[in-house]
N, C-alpha and C positions, 0 to 999 in steps of 0.2 A: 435635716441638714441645715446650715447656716451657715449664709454668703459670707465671706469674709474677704475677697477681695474683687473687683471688678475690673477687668483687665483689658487693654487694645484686643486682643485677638481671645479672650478667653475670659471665663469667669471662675472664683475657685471659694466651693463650699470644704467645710468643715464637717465632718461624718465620726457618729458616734464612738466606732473603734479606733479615733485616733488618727485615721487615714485622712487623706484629702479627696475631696470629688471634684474634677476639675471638665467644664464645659465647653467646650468650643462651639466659637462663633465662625461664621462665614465672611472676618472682618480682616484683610492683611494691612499690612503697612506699605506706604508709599505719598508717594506727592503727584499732584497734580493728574489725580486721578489714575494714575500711573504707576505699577508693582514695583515697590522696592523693599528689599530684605535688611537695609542700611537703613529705613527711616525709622524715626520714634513715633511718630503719627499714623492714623489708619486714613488710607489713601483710598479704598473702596471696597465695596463686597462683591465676594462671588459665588454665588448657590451653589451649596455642596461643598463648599472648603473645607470646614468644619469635621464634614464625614470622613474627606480626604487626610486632613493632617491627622486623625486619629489611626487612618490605615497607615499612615506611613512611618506614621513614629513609633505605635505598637510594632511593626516588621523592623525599625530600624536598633528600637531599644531590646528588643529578642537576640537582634544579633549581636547586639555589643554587650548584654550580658553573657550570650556564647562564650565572648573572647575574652572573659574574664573581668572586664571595666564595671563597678559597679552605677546603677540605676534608680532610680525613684521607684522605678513603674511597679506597680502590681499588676494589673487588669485591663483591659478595655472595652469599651460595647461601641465599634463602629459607625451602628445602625444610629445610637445614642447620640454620637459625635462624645462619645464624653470617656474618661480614662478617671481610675484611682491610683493615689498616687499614695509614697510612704513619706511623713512630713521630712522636710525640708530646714535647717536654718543660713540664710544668705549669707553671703560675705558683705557686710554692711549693709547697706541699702540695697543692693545688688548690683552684680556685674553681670556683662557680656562678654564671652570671651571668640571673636571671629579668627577663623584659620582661612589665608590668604594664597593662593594658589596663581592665582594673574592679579595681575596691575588692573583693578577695572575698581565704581563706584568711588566710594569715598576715597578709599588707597589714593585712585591717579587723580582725585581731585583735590588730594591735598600735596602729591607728590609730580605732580603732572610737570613739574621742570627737570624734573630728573628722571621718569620714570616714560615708559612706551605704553601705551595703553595694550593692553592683554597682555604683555609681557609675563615670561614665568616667574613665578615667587616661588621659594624653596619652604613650603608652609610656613609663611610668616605667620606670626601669634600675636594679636596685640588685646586689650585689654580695656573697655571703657566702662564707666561708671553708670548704671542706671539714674540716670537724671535729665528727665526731661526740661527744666527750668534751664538748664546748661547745656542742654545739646548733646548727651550722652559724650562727657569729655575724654578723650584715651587717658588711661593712666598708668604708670611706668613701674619696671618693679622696685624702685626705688621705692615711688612715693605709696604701692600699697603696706609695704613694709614699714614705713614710719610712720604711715596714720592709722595700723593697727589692723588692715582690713584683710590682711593676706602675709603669713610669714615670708621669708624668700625661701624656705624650703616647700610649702604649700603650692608658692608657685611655680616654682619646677614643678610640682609632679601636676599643677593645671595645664602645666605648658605641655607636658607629656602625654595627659590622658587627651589633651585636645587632638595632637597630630594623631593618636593612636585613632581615635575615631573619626578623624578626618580620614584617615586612611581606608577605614572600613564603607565609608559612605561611598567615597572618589572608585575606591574596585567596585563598588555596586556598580558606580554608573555607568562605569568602562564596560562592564559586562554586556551593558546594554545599549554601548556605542553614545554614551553620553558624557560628557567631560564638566569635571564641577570646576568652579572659577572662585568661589569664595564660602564659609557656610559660619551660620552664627550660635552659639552655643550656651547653654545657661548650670551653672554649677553652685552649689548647698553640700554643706555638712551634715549627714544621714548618719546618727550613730557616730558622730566623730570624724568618718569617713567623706573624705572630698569626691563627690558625686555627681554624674550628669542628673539635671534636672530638664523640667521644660519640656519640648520637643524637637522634635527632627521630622521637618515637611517640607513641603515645598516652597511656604512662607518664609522659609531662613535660611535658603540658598537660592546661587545663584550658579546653574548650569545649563549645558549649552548642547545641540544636536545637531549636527550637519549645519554649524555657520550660525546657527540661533539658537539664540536665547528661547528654555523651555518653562514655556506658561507654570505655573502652580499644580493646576489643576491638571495638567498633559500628564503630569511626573509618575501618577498612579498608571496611566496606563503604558508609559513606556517599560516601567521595572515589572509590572506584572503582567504582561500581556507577551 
């Protein structure tokens, strides 16, 4: 295999048939030492992350290809911390796509004149630009459209599959008396096909149990236990 890229929270080798082999680290994002699912930065580590987001994205990408939403995933080894993936091509540089459920992080700190903090969102959908030199800037479906990055038809159906598996993650959590507030999302062209990528852990959401906010590393044991 052959490193090809080195990533905040992950590392992604190249594998002989074509696939990708992708590593996880024990590294999330946040500021000031402090877990956030919103920052471009790694904020600190936690032993065992790595093992954790591979359990959670493997059970979460299982179920959304159940429901029909197509996926990267082929495989995963746990134990490894580590998942095979089917390659990928980004939409430019790459996007993030967050579905917004309450008014909290960035949302109320950019909206906080108008908006209540935790107030309900009706899954809002917004769109930022992977750019760290810029601050991962939102961009609108205007301007992926005229700079090439995204049809306006492509984006409907991003905006679509996004709620669709916000949907599916948010009744997970209900199941288990936990309420999600926000979750961040990464999507590639697989075969032409507009596809989730990435993962789905506890590093790229932001939900809540009985009045608090639930750790990362808690998430595994509340949905399986």
């Amino acid at each position: 295999m052959k490193l090809v890229y080195e990533g905040k929270t992950k590392n992604v080798y190249s594998m002989d048939d074509g696939n990708y082999y992708l590593k996880f680290k024990d590294d999330v994002t946040g500021q000031d030492g402090k877990f956030d699912p919103g920052a471009n930065t790694v904020g600190l580590s936690i032993e065992g992350m790595g093992k954790n987001c591979v359990r959670l994205t493997k059970f979460f990408f299982e179920k959304i290809e159940k429901a029909g939403i197509p996926t990267h995933y082929v495989s995963a080894d746990v134990d490894d911390s580590s998942m095979v993936v089917k390659p990928a091509v980004a939409f430019g540089q790459g996007l993030e796509v967050i579905c917004r459920l309450k008014a909290v992080g960035s949302f109320f700190r950019r909206y906080g004149g108008y908006a209540k903090q935790g107030q309900d969102l009706d899954y809002f959908v917004e769109v930022t630009l992977k750019d760290n030199d810029r601050e991962d800037p939102p961009i609108s479906k205007d301007a992926l459209s005229m700079l090439g990055i995204l049809t306006e038809e492509e984006y409907e159906t991003l905006k679509e599959l996004t709620k669709r598996i916000t949907t599916i993650v948010k009744d997970t959590l209900a199941e288990k008396g936990a309420e999600l507030y926000d979750i961040k999302f990464e999507f590639g062209r697989v075969d032409g096909k507009i596809t989730l990528i990435d993962e789905i852990s506890g590093g790229n959401m932001r939900a809540y149990k009985d009045g608090k906010v639930i750790d990362p590393m808690e998430l595994p044991n509340i949905l399986f236990n």
